[in-house]
C-alpha positions in Angstrom: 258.3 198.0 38.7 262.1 197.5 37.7 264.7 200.2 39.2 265.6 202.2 36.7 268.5 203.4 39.3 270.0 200.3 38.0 270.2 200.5 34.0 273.1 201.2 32.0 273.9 204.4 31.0 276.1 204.9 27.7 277.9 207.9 27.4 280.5 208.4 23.4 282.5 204.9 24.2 281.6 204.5 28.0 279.1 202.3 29.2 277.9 202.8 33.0 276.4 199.6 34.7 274.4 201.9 36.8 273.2 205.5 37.2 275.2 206.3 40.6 278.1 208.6 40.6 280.7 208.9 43.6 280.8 212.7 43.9 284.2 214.5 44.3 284.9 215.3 47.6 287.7 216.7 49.2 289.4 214.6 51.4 292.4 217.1 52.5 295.0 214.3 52.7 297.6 214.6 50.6 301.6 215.6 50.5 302.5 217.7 47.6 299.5 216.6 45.4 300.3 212.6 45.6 297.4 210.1 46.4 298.2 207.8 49.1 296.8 204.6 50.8 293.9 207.0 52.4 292.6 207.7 48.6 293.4 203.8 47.7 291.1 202.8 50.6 288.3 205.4 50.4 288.0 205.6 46.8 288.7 201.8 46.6 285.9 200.7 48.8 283.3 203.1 46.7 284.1 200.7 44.1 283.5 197.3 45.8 280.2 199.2 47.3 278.7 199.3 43.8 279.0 202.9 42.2 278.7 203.0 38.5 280.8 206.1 38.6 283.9 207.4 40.8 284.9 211.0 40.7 288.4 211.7 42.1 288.2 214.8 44.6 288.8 218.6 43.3 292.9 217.6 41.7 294.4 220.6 41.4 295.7 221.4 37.5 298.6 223.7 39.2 300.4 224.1 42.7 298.6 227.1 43.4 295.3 225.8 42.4 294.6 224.1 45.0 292.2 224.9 47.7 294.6 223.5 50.6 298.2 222.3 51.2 296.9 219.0 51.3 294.6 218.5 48.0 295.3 215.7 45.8 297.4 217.1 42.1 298.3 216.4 39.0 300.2 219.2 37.9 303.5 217.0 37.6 304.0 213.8 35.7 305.7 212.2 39.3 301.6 212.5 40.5 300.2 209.6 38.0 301.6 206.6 39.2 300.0 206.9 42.7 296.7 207.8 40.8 297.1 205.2 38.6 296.9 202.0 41.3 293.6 203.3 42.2 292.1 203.2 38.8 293.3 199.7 38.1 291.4 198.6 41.5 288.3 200.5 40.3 288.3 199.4 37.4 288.8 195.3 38.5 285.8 195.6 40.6 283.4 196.8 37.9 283.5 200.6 38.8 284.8 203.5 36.4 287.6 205.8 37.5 286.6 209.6 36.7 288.3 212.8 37.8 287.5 216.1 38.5 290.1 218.7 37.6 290.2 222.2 39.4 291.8 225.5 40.0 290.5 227.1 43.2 291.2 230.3 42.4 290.8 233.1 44.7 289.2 230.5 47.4 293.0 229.1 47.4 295.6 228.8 50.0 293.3 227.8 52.9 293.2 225.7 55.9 291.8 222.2 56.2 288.3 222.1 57.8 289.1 220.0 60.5 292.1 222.6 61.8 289.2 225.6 60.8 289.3 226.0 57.0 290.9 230.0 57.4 292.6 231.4 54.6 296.7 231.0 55.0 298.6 234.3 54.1 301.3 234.2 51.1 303.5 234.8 54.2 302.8 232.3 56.6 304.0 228.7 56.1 302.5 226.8 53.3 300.5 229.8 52.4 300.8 231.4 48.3 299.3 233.8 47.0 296.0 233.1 45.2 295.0 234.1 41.6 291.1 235.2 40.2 289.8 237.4 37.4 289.7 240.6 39.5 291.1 241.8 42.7 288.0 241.0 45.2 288.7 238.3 47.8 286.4 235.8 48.8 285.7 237.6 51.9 287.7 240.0 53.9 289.7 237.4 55.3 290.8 235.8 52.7 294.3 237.1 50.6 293.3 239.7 48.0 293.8 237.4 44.4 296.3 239.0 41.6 294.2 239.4 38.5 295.5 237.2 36.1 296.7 238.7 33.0 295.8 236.9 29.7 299.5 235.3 29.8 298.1 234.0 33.2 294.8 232.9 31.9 296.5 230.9 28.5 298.6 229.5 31.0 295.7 227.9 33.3 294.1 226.5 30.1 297.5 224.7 29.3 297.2 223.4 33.0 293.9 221.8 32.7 295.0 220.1 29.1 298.1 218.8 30.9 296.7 217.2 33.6 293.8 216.0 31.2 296.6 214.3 29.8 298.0 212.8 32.7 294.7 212.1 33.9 294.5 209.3 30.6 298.0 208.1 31.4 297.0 206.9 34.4 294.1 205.3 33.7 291.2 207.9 34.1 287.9 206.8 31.4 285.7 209.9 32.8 287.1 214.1 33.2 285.4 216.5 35.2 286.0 220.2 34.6 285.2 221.9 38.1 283.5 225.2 36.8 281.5 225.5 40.3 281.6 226.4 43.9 283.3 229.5 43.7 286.5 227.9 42.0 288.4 230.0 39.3 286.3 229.4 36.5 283.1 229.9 38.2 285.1 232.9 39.5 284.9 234.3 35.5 281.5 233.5 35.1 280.0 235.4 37.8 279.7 239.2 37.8 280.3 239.1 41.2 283.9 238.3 41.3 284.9 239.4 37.6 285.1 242.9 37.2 287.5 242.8 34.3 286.7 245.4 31.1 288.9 242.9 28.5 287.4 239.9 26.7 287.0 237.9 29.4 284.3 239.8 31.5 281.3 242.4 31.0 279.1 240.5 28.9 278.0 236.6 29.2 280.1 235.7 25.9 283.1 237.3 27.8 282.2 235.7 30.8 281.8 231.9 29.7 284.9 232.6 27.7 287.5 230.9 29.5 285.3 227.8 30.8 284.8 227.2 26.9 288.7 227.8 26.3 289.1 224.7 29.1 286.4 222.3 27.5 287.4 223.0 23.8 291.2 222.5 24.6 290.5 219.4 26.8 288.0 218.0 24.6 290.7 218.2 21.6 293.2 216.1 23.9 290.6 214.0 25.3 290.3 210.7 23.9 287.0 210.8 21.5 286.0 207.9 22.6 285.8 208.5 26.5 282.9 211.4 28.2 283.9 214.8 29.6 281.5 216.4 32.2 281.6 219.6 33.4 280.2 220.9 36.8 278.6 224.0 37.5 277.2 226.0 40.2 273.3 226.3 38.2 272.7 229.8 40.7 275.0 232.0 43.1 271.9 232.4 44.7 272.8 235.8 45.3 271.4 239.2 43.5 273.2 240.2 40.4 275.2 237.1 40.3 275.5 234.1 38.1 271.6 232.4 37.4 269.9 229.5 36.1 268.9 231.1 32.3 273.2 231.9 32.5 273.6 228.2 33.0 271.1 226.5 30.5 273.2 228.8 27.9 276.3 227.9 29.0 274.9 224.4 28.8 274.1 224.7 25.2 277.4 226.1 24.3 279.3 223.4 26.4 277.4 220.6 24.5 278.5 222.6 20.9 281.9 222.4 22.5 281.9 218.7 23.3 280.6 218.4 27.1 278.8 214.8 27.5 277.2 215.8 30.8 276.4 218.6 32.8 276.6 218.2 37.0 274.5 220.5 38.2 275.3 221.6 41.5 275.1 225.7 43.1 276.5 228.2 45.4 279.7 229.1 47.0 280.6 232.2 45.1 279.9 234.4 47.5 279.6 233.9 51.5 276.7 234.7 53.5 273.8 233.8 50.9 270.6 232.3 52.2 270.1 228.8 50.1 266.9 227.1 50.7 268.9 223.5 50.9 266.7 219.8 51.6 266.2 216.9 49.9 266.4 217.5 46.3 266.7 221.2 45.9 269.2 220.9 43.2 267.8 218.5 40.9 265.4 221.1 39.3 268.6 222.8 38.1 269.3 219.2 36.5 265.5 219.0 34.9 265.5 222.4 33.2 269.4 222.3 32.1 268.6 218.6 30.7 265.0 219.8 28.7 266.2 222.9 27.6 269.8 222.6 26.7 269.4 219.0 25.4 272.2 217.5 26.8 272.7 214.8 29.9 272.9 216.2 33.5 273.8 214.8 37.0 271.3 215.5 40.3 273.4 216.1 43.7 272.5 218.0 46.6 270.7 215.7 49.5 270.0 212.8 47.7 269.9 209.8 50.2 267.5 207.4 50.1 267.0 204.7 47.3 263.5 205.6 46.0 264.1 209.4 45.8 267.3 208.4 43.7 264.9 206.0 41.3 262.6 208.6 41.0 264.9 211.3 39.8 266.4 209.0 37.1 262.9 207.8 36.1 261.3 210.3 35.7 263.8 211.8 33.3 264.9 214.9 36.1 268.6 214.2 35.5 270.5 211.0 33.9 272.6 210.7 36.8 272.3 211.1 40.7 276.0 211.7 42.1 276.2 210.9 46.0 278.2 212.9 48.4 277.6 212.8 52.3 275.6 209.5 51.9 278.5 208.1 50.3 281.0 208.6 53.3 277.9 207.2 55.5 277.4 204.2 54.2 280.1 203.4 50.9 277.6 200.1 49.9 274.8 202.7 49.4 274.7 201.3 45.7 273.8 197.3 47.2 271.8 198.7 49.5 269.7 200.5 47.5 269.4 197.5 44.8 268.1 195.2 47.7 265.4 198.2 48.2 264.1 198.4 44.6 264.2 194.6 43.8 267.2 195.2 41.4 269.8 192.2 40.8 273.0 193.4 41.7 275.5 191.1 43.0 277.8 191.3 45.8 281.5 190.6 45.3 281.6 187.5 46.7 283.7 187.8 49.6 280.8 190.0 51.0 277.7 187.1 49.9 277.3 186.1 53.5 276.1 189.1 54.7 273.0 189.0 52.6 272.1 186.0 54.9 
């Protein structure tokens, strides 16, 4: 039986040799938003390890967007030429360069993980003062967010557009819009963190507003030719918050608005919440968004082994399987997993004699 792992997938103007997607993750390694030899390597060798698809990490669309000190930007035109070596090296090896643009919102102004991840105050060094739709922090550590007032609100679309824009300049063929993991624009959609009484909260229509703002105003500076994806957390998993039948709408409304794919992914609103994570617990989110909404969707959560990842594409669960945590394990996952399923995918030849 031939992999179908390892079919093309076309997507407007884009043609995908395979259905593996590098997800974005956060490498906490930057200086004032500019990519560096760390990125070059780790997103370089992603590339030369087969992946149809790489995702840049969360890239913050303004200074205060981003999660840490040290996330990767592009709020400044200074930010693309860094970026713009890395695509070129993607894109020689047979990979496509994709990015995911993101506000972090209230979640802002934090720590990286390896020195604990705890929120940094507007006072202390390094430290700003986050933005969100209402005044509720993440948790009671983190900075209480100002509420940002529609000024605020047109602003952060202008953001996203901008580094849309500079994400084409330097050499980006796929867009992300991050509207999950408790970011800014998953912020709005939940009830749980937006409390506002104007048109962008209360009702669902109010709620998705802003996320459709981002994708309408990107999609109209987007070239036509090239996808946008958009990724969203499918549950809060939490009572009263965000749900699936929120997302398959939102879903429909993104595709009327010009969203190629959807990346379903959950969670992260809201600490505490109990999520009944294994292998595979996302990708029903993926089936039902992809069935019902009618448009393409990416699988992620615990996907790791070659014949789970076949299966998810064959049998029509999701069009794409996007690759975290096995990624950092093992960046040849892709040739690996074509020697498991019989599929004829080449090495770059300065790699052959290791097949031997």
């Amino acid at each position: 039986m031939a992999s179908v792992l390892f079919t093309p997938l076309k997507l407007r103007g884009l043609t995908l040799k395979n259905r593996i997607v590098v997800s974005p993750m956060c490498q906490y390694s930057s200086e004032d938003g500019f990519a560096n030899d760390w990125h070059f390597v780790h997103l370089g060798t992603r590339a030369v390890g087969g992946a149809g698809l790489i995702i840049f990490e969360a890239t913050a669309v303004e200074a205060i967007g981003r999660i840490s000190p040290q996330d990767l930007g592009l709020w400044k035109d200074e930010h693309i030429a860094p970026l713009a070596r890395i695509t070129r090296f993607i894109h020689q090896h047979g990979s496509v360069a994709g990015i995911q643009l993101a506000h972090a919102g209230r979640k802002a102004s934090t720590a990286p993980p390896w020195e604990g991840g705890a929120p940094i105050a507007p006072t202390e060094k390094n430290g700003w003062k986050p933005v969100g739709p209402s005044p509720i922090p993440f948790d009671p550590e983190h900075t209480v967010p100002e509420a940002l007032d529609e000024a605020g609100i047109q602003r952060v679309v202008r953001a996203f557009v901008d580094s849309a824009e500079r994400a084409r300049a330097a050499g980006f063929r796929q867009v992300e819009i991050h509207a999950a993991h408790g970011y800014l624009l998953h912020e709005f959609l939940s009830p749980l963190s937006n409390q506002r009484t104007d048109r962008y909260g209360g009702s669902f229509e109010n709620r998705v507003r802003l996320t459709r703002e981002v994708v309408q105003a990107v999609r109209k500076r987007w070239p036509e030719d090239l996808p946008l994806f958009v990724r969203i957390s499918a549950t809060d998993w939490a009572e009263g918050g965000w749900n699936l039948d929120e997302s398959v709408a939102l879903a429909k409304l993104l595709k009327q608005d010009g969203a190629d794919l959807i990346d379903c992914s959950s969670g992260a609103l809201v600490p505490g919440v109990k999520i009944p994570a294994g292998p595979g617990y996302q990708t029903p989110f993926a089936e039902r968004i992809r069935k019902e909404a009618g448009i393409a969707t990416g699988a992620v959560g615990f996907i790791r082994a070659a014949l789970q990842a076949d299966h998810i594409v064959r049998t029509e669960q999701a069009d794409l399987v996007i690759l975290a945590r096995e990624l950092l394990r093992d960046p040849y996952w892709p040739l690996h997993a074509a020697r498991e399923l019989h599929a004829k995918v080449p090495w770059p030849p300065q790699y052959e004699r290791a097949q031997d």
